[in-house]
C-alpha positions as CSV (number, residue, x, y, z in Angstrom):
1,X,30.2,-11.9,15.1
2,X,29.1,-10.5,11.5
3,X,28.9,-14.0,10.6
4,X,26.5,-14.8,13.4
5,X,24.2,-12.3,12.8
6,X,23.8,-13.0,9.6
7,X,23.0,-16.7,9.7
8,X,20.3,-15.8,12.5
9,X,18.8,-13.0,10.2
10,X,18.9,-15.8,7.4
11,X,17.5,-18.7,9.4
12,X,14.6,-16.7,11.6
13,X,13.5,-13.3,9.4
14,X,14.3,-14.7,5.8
15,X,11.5,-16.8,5.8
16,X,9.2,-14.1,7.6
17,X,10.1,-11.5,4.6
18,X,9.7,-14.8,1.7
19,X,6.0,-15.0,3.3
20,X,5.1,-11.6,3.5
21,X,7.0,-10.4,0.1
22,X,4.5,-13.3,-1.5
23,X,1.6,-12.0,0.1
24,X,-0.9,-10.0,-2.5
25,X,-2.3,-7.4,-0.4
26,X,1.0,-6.5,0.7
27,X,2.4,-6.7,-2.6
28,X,-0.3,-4.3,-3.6
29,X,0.5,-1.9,-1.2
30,X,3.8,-1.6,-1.6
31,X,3.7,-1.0,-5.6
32,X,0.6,1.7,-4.5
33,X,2.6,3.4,-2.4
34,X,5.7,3.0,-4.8
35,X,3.6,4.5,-7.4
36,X,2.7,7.7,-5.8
37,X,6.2,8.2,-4.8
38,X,7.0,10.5,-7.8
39,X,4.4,12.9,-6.5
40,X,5.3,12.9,-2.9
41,X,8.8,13.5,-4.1
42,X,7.3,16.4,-6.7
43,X,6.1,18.3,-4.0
44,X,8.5,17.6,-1.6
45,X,11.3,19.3,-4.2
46,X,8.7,22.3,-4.9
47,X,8.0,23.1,-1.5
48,X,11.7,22.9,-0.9
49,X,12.7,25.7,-3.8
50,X,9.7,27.5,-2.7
51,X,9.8,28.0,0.8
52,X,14.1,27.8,0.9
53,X,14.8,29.9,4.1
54,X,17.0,32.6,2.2
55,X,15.6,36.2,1.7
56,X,17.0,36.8,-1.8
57,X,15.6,33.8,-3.0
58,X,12.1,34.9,-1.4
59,X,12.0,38.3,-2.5
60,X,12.8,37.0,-6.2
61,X,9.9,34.6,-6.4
62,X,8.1,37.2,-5.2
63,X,9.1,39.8,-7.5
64,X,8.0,37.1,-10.3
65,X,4.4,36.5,-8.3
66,X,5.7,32.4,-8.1
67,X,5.2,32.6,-4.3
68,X,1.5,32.0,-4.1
69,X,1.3,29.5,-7.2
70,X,3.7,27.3,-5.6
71,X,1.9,27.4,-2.6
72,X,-1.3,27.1,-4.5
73,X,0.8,23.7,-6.8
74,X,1.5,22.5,-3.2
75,X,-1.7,22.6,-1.6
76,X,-3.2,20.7,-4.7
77,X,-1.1,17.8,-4.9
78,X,-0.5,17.0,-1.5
79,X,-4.8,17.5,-1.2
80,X,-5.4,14.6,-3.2
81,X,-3.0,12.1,-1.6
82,X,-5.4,9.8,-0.7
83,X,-7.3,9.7,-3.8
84,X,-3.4,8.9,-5.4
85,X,-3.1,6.1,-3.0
86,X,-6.9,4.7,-3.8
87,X,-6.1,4.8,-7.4
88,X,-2.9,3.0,-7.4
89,X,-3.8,0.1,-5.0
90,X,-7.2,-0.6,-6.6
91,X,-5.1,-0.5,-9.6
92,X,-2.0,-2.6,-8.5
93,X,-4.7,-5.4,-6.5
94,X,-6.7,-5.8,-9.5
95,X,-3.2,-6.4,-12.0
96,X,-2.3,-8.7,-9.2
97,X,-5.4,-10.6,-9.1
98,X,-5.6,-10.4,-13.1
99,X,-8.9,-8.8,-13.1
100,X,-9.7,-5.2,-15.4
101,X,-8.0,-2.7,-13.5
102,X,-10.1,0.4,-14.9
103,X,-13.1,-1.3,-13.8
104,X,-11.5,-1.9,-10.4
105,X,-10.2,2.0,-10.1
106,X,-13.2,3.2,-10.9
107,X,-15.6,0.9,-8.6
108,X,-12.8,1.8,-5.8
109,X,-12.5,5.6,-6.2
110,X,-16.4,5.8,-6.3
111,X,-16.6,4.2,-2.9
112,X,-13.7,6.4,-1.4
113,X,-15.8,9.2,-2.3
114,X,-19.3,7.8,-1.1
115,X,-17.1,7.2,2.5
116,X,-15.7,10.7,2.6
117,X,-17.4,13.0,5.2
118,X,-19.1,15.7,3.0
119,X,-20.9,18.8,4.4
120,X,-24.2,20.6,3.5
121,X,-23.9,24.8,3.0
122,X,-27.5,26.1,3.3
123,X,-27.7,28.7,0.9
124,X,-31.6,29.7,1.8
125,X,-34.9,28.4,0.1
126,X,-34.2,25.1,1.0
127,X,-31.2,25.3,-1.2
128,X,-28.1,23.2,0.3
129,X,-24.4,23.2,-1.1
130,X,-22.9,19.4,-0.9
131,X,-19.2,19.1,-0.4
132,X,-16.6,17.3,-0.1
133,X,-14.2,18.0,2.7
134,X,-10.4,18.8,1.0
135,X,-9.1,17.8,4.8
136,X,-10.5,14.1,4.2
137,X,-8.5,13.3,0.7
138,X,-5.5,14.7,1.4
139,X,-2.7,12.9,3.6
140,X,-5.4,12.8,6.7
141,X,-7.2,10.5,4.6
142,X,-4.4,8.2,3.5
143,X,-4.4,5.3,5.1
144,X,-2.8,6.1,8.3
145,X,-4.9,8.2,9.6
């Protein structure tokens, strides 16, 4: 039965996964996404010792004022997810396409942040505030969403 299974997972999907393992966007994405891994992990740990559900554990990064820093660490880094994930595929397709990949993170990350929804604050005689909405390069604007 195993034997079976294997030889149809050889013959029918083993080709499939050759093609697409040899494809170049897909090879950029995945070494983008593998890249940014460290962080996601980062943060995932943090938040995990920060927020771990036991009360003497709270009270003690309390008691050291840790609490809101972590929070503040965690907030941060997971708020510039997508401009992780810009940086590291623009970086990743232009090594794969042997092109200058400064030139391409740069050129990239500039028109991330030309598409990103920014606001205007009127602060009065005709004075505006331009801004750049946190929610929109964080994990909502990763590329998933």
């Amino acid at each position: 039965m195993y034997n079976k299974i294997q030889s149809f997972l050889e013959r029918m999907v083993g080709p499939l996964a050759q093609k697409m393992a040899e494809n170049k966007t897909i090879q950029s994405l995945t070494n983008g996404m593998m890249a940014v891994l460290p962080v996601s992990l980062g943060v995932a740990f943090i938040a995990i010792v920060g927020q771990f559900p036991f009360e003497p554990w709270q009270q003690f990064l309390t008691n050291l004022g840790l609490t809101q820093l972590i929070q503040d660490f965690i907030n941060v880094t997971s708020g510039l997810y997508a401009i992780y994930i810009v940086v590291t595929i623009s970086y990743e397709t232009a090594k794969i396409e042997k092109t200058n990949p400064i030139t391409a993170v740069i050129l990239s990350l500039a028109f991330f942040l030309i598409l990103v929804p920014q606001q205007q604050i009127p602060q009065g005689d005709g004075w505006n505030i331009a801004m750049i909405m946190t929610s929109s390069i964080g994990s909502d604007g990763s590329l998933w969403r």
